[in-house]
VEXDREN-2710 file (C-alpha; in Angstrom, 1 decimal):
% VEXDREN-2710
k/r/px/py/pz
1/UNK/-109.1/168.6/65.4
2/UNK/-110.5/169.7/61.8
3/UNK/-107.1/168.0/60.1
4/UNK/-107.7/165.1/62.4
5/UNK/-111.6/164.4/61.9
6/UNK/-110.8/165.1/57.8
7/UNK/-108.4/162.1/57.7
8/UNK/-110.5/159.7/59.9
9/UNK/-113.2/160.1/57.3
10/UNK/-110.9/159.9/54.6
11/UNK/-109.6/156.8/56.0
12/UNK/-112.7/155.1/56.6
13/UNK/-114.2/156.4/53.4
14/UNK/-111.8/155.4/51.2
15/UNK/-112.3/151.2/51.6
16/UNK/-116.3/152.4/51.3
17/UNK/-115.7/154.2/47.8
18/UNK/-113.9/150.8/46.4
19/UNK/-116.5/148.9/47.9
20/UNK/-119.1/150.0/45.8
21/UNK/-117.1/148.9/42.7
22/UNK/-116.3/145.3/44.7
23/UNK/-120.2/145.1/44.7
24/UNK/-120.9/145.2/41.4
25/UNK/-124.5/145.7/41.9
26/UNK/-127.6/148.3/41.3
27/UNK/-127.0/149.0/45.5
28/UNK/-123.9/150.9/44.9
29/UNK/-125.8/153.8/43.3
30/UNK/-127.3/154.5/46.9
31/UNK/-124.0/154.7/48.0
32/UNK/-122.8/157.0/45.0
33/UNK/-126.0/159.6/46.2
34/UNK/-124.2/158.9/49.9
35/UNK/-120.7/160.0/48.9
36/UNK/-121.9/162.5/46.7
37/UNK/-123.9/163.8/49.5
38/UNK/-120.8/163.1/52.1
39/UNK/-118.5/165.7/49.9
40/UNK/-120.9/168.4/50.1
41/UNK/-122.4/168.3/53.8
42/UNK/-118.7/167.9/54.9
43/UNK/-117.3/170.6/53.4
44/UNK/-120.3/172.9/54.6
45/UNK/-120.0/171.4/57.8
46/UNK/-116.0/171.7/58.8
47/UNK/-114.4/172.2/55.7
48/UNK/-112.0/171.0/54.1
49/UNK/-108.4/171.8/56.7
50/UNK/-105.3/173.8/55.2
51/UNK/-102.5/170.9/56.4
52/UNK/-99.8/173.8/56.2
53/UNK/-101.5/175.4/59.7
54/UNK/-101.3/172.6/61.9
55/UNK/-102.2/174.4/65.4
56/UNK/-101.0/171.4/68.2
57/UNK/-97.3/171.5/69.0
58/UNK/-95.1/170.1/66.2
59/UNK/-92.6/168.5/68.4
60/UNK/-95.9/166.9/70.9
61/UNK/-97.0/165.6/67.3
62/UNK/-93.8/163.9/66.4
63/UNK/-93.6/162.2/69.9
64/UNK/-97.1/160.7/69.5
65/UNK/-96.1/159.7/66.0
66/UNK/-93.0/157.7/66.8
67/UNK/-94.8/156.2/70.3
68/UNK/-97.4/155.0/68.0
69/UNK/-94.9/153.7/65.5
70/UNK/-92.6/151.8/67.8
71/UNK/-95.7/150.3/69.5
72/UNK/-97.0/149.1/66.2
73/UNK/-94.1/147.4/65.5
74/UNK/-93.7/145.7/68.9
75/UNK/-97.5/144.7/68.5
76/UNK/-95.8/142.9/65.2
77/UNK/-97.7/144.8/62.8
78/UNK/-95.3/144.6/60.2
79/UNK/-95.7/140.9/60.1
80/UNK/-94.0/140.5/56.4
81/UNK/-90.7/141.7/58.8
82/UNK/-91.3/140.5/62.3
83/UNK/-94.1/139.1/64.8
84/UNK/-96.2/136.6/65.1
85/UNK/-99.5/136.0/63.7
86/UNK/-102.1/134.2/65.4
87/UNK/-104.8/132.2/63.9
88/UNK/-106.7/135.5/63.5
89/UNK/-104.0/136.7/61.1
90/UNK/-104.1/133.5/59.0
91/UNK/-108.5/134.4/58.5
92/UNK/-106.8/138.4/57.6
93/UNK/-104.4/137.2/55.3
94/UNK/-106.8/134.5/53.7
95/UNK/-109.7/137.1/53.2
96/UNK/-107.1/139.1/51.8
97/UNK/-105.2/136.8/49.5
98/UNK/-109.0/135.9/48.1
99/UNK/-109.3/139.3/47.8
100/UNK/-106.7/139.6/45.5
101/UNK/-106.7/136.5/43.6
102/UNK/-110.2/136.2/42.2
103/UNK/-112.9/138.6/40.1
104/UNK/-115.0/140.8/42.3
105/UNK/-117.6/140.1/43.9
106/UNK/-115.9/137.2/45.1
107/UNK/-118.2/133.8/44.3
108/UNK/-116.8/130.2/45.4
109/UNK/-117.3/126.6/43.7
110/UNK/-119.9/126.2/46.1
111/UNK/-121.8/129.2/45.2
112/UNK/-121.7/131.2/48.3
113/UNK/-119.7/134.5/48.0
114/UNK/-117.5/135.7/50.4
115/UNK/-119.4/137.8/53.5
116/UNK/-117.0/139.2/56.0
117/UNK/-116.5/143.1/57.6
118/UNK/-114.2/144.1/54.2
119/UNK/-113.1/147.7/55.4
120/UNK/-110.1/147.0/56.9
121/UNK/-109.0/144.9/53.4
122/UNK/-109.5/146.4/50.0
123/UNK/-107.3/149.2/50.1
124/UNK/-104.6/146.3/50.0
125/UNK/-106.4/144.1/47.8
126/UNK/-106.5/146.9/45.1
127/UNK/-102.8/147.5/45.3
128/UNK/-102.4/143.6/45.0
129/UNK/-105.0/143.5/42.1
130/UNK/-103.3/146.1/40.5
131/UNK/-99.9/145.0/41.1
132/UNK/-100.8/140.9/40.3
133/UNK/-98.8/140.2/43.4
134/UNK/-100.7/138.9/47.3
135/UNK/-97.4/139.5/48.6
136/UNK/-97.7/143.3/47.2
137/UNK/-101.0/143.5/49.2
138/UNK/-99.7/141.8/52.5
139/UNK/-97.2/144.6/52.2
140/UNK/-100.3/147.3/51.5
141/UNK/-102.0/145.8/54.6
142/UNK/-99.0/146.3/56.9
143/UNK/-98.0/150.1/55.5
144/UNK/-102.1/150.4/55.5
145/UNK/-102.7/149.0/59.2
146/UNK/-99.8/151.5/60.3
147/UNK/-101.7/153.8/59.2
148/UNK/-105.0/153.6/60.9
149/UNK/-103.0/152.5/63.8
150/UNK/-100.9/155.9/64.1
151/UNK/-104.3/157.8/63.0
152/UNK/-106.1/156.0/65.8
153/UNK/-103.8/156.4/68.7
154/UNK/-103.2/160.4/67.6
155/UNK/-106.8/160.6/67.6
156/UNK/-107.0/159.2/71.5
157/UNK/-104.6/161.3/72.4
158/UNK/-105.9/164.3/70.7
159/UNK/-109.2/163.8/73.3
160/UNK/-107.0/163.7/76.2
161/UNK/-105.1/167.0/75.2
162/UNK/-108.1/168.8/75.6
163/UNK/-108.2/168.6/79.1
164/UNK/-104.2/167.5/79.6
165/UNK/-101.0/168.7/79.5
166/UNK/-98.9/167.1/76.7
167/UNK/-97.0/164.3/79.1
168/UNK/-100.2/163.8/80.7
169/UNK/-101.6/163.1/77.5
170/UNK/-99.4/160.7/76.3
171/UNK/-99.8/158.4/80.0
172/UNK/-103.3/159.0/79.2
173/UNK/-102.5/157.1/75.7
174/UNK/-100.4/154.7/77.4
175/UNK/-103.0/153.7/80.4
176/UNK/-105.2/152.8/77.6
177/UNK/-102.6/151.0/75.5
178/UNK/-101.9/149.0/78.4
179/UNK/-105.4/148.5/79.6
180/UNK/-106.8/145.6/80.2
181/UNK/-108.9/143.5/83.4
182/UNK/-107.4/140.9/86.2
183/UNK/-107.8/138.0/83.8
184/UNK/-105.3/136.2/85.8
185/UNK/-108.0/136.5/88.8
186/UNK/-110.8/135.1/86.8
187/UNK/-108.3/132.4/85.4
188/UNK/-107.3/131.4/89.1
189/UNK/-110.9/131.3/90.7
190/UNK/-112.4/129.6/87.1
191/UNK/-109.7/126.6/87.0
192/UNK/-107.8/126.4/90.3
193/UNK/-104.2/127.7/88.7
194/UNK/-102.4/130.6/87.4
195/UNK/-101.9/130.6/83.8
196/UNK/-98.5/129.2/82.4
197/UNK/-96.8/131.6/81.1
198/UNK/-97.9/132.8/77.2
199/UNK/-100.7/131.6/77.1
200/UNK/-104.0/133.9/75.9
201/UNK/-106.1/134.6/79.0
202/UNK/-108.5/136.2/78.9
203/UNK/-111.3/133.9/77.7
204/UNK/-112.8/132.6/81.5
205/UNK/-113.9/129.4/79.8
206/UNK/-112.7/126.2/77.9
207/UNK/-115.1/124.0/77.8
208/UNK/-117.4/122.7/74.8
209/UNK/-120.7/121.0/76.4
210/UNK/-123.1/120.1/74.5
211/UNK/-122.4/122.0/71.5
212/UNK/-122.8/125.5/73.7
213/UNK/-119.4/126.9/75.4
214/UNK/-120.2/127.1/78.7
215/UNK/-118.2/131.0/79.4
216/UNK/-119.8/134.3/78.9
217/UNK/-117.1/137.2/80.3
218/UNK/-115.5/138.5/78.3
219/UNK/-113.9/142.0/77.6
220/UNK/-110.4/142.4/75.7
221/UNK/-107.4/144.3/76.6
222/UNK/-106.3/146.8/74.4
223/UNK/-103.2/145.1/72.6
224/UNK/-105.0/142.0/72.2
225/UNK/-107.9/144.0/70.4
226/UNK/-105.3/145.3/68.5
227/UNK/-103.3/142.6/67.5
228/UNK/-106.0/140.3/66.9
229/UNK/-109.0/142.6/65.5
230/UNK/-108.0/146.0/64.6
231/UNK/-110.5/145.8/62.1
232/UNK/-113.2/146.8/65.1
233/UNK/-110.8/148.5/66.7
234/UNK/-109.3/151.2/64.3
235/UNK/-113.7/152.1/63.8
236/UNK/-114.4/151.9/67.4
237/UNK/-111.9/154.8/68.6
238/UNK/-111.8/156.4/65.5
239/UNK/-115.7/157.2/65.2
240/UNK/-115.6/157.9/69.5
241/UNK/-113.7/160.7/68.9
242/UNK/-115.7/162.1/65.8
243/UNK/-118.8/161.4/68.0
244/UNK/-117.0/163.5/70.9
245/UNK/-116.1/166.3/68.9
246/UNK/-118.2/166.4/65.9
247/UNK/-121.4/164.6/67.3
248/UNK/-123.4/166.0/64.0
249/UNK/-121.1/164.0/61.6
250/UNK/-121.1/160.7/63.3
251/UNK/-124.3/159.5/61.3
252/UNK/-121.7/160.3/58.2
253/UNK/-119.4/158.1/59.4
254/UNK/-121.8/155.1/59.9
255/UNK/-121.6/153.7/56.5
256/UNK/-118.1/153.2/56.6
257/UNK/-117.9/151.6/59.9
258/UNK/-120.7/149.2/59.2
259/UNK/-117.9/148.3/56.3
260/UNK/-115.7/147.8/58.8
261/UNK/-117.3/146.5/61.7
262/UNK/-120.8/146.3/61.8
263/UNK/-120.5/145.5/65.7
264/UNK/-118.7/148.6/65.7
265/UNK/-121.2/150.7/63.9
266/UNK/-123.8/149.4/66.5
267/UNK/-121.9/150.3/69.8
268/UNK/-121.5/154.1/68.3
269/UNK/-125.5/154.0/67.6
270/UNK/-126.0/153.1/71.3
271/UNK/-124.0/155.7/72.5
272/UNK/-125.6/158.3/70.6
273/UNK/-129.1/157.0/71.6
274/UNK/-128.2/157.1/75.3
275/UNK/-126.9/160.6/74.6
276/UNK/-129.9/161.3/72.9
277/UNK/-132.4/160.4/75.9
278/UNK/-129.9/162.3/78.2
279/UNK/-130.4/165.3/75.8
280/UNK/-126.5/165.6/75.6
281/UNK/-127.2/166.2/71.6
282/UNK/-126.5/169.4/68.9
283/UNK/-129.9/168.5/67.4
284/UNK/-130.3/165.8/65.0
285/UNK/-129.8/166.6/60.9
286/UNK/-132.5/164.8/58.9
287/UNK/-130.7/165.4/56.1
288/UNK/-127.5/163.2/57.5
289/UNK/-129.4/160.4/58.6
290/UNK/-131.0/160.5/54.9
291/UNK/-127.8/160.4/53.8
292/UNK/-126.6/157.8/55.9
293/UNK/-129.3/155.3/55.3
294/UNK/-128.6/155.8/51.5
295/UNK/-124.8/155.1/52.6
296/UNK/-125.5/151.8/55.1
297/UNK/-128.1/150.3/52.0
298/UNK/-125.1/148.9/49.7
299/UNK/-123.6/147.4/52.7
300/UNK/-126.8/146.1/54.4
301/UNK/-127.3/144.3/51.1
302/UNK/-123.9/142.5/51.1
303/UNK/-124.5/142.0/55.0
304/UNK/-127.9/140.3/54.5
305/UNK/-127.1/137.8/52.4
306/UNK/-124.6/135.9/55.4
307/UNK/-125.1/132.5/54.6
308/UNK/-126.0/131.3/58.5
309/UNK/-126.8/133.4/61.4
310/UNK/-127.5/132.2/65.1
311/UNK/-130.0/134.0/66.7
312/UNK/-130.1/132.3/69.7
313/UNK/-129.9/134.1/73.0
314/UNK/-128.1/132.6/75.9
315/UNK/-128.3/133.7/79.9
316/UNK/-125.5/133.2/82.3
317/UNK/-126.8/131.8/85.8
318/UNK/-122.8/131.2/87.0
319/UNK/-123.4/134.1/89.3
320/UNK/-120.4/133.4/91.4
321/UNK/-118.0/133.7/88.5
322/UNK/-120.1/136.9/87.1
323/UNK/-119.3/138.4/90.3
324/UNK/-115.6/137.3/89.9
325/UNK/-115.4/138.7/86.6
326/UNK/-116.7/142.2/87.9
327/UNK/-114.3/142.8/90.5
328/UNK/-111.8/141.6/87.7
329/UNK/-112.8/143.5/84.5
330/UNK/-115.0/146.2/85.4
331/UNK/-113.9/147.5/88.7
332/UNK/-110.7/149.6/87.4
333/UNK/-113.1/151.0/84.6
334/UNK/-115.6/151.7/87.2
335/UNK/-113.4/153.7/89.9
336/UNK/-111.9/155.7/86.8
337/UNK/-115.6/156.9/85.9
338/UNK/-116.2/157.4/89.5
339/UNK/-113.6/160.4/90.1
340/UNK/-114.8/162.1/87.1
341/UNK/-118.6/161.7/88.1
342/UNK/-118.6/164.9/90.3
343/UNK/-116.2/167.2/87.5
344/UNK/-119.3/166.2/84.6
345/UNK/-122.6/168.2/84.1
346/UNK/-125.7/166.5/84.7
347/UNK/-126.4/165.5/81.5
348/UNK/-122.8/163.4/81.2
349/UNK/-123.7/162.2/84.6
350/UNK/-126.6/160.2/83.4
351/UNK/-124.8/159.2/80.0
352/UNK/-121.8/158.2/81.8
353/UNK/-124.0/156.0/84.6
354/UNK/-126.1/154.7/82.1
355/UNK/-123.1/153.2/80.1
356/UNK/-121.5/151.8/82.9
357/UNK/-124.5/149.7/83.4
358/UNK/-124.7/148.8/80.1
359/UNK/-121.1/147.4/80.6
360/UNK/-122.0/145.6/83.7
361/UNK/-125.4/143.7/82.2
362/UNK/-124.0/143.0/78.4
363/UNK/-121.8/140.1/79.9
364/UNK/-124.2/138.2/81.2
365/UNK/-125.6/137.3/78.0
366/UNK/-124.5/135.9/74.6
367/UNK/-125.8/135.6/71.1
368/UNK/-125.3/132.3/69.6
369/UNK/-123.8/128.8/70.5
370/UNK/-120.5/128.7/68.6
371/UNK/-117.0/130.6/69.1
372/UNK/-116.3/133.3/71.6
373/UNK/-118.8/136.3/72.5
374/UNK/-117.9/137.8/70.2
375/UNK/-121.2/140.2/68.9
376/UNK/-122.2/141.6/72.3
377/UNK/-118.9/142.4/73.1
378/UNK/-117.5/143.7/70.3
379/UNK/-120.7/146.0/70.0
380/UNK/-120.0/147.5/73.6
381/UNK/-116.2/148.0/72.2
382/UNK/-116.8/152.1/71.5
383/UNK/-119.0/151.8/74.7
384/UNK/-115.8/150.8/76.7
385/UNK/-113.4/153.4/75.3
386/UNK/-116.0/156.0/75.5
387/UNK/-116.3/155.8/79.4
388/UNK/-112.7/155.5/79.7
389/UNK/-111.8/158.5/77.2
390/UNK/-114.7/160.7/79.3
391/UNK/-113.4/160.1/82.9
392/UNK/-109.5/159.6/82.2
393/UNK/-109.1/163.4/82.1
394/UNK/-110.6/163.8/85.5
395/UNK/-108.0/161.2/87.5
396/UNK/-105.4/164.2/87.6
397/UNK/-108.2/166.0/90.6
398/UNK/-108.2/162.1/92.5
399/UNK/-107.4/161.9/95.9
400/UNK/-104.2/160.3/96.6
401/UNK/-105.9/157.1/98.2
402/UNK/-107.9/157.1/95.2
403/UNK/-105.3/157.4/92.1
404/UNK/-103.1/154.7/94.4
405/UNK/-106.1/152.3/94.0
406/UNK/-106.1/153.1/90.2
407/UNK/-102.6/152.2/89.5
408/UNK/-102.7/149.0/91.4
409/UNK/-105.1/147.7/89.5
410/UNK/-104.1/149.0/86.2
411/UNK/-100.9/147.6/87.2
412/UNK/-102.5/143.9/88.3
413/UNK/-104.2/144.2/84.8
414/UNK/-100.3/144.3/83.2
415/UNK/-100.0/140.3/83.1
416/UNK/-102.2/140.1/80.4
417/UNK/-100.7/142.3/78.4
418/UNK/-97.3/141.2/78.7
419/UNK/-98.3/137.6/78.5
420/UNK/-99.8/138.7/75.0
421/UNK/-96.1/140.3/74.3
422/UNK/-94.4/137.3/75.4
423/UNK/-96.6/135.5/72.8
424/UNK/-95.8/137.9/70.0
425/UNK/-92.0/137.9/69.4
426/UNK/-89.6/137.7/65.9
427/UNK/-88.7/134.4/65.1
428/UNK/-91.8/133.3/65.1
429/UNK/-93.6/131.3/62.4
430/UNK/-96.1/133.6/60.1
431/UNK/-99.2/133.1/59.4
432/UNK/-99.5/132.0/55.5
433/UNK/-103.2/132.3/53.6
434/UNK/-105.4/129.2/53.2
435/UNK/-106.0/128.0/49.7
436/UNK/-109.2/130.1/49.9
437/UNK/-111.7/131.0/53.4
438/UNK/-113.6/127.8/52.6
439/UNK/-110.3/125.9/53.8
440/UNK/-108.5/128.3/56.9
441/UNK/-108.3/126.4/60.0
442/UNK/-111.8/124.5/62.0
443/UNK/-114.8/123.4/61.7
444/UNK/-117.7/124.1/59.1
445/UNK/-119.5/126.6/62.0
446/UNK/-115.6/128.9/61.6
447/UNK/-115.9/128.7/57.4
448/UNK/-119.8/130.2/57.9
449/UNK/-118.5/133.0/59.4
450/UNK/-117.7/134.6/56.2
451/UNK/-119.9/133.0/53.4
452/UNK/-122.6/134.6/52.3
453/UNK/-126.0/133.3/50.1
454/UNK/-125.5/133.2/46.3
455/UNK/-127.2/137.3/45.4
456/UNK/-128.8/136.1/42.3
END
């Protein structure tokens, strides 16, 4: 756990540390105090693990590393080699090749500097500055994204060898791999068809009226979160499990994840504030959240300056196809946390109730007009895996009736993945960078997405 929780941190950390030279800008000495500070209250707080006395199974470890590597690779994250790259991956590789190609902080002709979740990019970017070469930091990106993905998955599994054997562990890592809702259901009831085959899914909506798309449900399954933004993903589960193991550290990690997802960062702050009104804490330390408010300031000051942000706040009042989208999307989730309600104390009770609820009222709404939904459910991201991760341990002590109304759905919830599969395949045409993220693909309300206001 100690090895594990060290090289989350240093992963997460690292992108934060180059950060505050991308910046450029009095801020960053906050952040210095924050790292600074980080070094010390780690080291007191789990020190520093000796690598050579590695305590879980070496040939358990291996398997989990070469699952996670053959999955990555499927997933097409080596997409220099193989895979295809949706339009998500030409706004990676163009934040990325902007990165790398002009003076930090990045400024365009227009003025307005580049404003986008940069965790997840400028370890590659450095090795591409420093090299003179994008295609050196498309390579860094893959051999970087491996990483956090093998880091990520060992981490998940990690949680369910607490309470599992070692092969129960690793169809623990595969449910949630393969995890995802009905969407063919909600497709069916929503437009009167299955899907053709291919085709993404998992949206319950099409339609543009009047400016305002008219869908609201939306959760992702896991490989299309990872294929598409494993820049929320990788801080989502990584900062779950420090949260689960080392709850006292997770306002250390904050800082980074903003970095890296801010929607992220939020979803972890809600689960430690509904933990914190059950009274499921270790006691808060004033000096970490000192610490991490002096971290999230350099950040929060690149963050601010976003060049547009919608504020508005929508209500569904499709109540049929809410309903629909229930069964579809929540009601595996929801029969998981069920069997382990009885196994949990009190206190998880009400966390684990209370989150589940959370999960059931979040889709209803939707902030802002344009694009999918994507802040409110990317925020409840950590929220999702956190139930999930808490009751999965508990399905081994299910009835039989029970567990055979688990796999049926999990396995009804297979389409989607598979159709996402289907879509990623060699031969496929990759993804090249825009000329710069002023020019990637749609309208003026995509390009806004990741310009910020001049900071002079």
């Amino acid at each position: 756990m100690k090895q594990t929780a060290f090289l989350i941190f240093l992963y997460l950390m690292l992108p934060y540390a180059v950060f505050l030279l991308y910046l450029n800008s009095p801020a960053a000495i906050a952040g210095l105090i924050f790292l600074t500070g980080l070094a010390y209250s780690f080291r007191s707080s789990i020190r520093i693990p000796d690598f050579r006395r590695i305590n879980t199974a070496r040939r358990e470890l291996l398997l989990v590393v070469v699952f996670s590597l053959l999955i990555f690779i499927l997933l097409g994250g080596l997409p220099q080699f193989i895979g295809y790259e949706p339009f998500d991956w030409e706004k990676h590789n163009t934040v990325l090749s902007d990165l790398v190609r002009n003076s930090w902080p990045v400024v365009y002709e227009s003025g307005k500097s580049l404003n986008y979740y940069l965790g997840f990019y400028l370890i590659p970017a450095l090795a591409g500055k420093a090299a003179g070469s994008y295609e050196v930091a498309k390579l860094a990106l893959s051999l970087w994204s491996m990483a956090g993905f093998v880091l990520m998955t060992g981490a998940v599994w990690l949680l369910q060898r607490r309470k599992l054997t070692g092969g129960q562990s690793m169809l623990g890592m595969a449910f949630l791999l393969l995890y995802s809702g009905i969407d063919w259901l909600v497709w069916l009831v929503s437009r009167g068809s299955l899907p053709p085959l291919r085709r993404h899914i998992e949206w319950s909506y099409t339609n543009l009226i009047d400016g305002v798309w008219t869908g609201f449900f939306q959760y992702g399954a896991s490989i299309t979160l990872l294929v598409y933004v494993p820049q929320h993903v990788y801080p989502a589960l990584m900062g779950v499990f420090i949260l689960s193991v080392y709850p006292r550290l997770t306002a250390l990690l904050l800082p980074a994840v903003v970095l890296w997802s801010p929607f992220a960062a939020a979803g972890l702050v809600i689960i430690v504030a509904v933990r914190y009104l059950a009274k499921a804490r270790q006691g808060a330390d004033l000096r970490f959240l000192l610490l991490a408010g002096a971290g999230i300031l350099p950040v929060g000051y690149m963050l601010l300056h976003h060049a547009t942000v919608d504020r508005t706040i929508l209500v569904s009042s499709e109540l049929l196809l809410y309903i629909v989208f229930i069964a579809a999307e929540l009601l595996l989730l929801l029969v998981v946390a069920g069997t382990a309600l009885k196994h949990l104390s009190k206190t998880d009770r009400y966390v684990l109730i209370a989150l589940c609820l959370l999960l059931a009222v979040v889709p209803l709404f939707r902030i802002g007009t344009g694009g999918a939904n994507d802040i409110l459910i990317r925020t409840v991201l950590p929220v999702y895996c956190y139930v999930l991760l808490m009751s999965l341990p508990y399905l081994k002590n299910a009835s039989k009736p029970v567990l055979a109304a688990v796999v049926l759905l999990w396995l009804a919830g297979l389409v989607t993945p598979l159709y996402e599969l289907l879509r990623i395949h060699p031969g496929r045409e990759l993804r090249e960078p825009a000329p710069s993220i002023t020019e990637i693909t749609g309208d003026e309300t995509i390009h806004d997405q990741y310009l910020g206001r001049p900071w002079d």
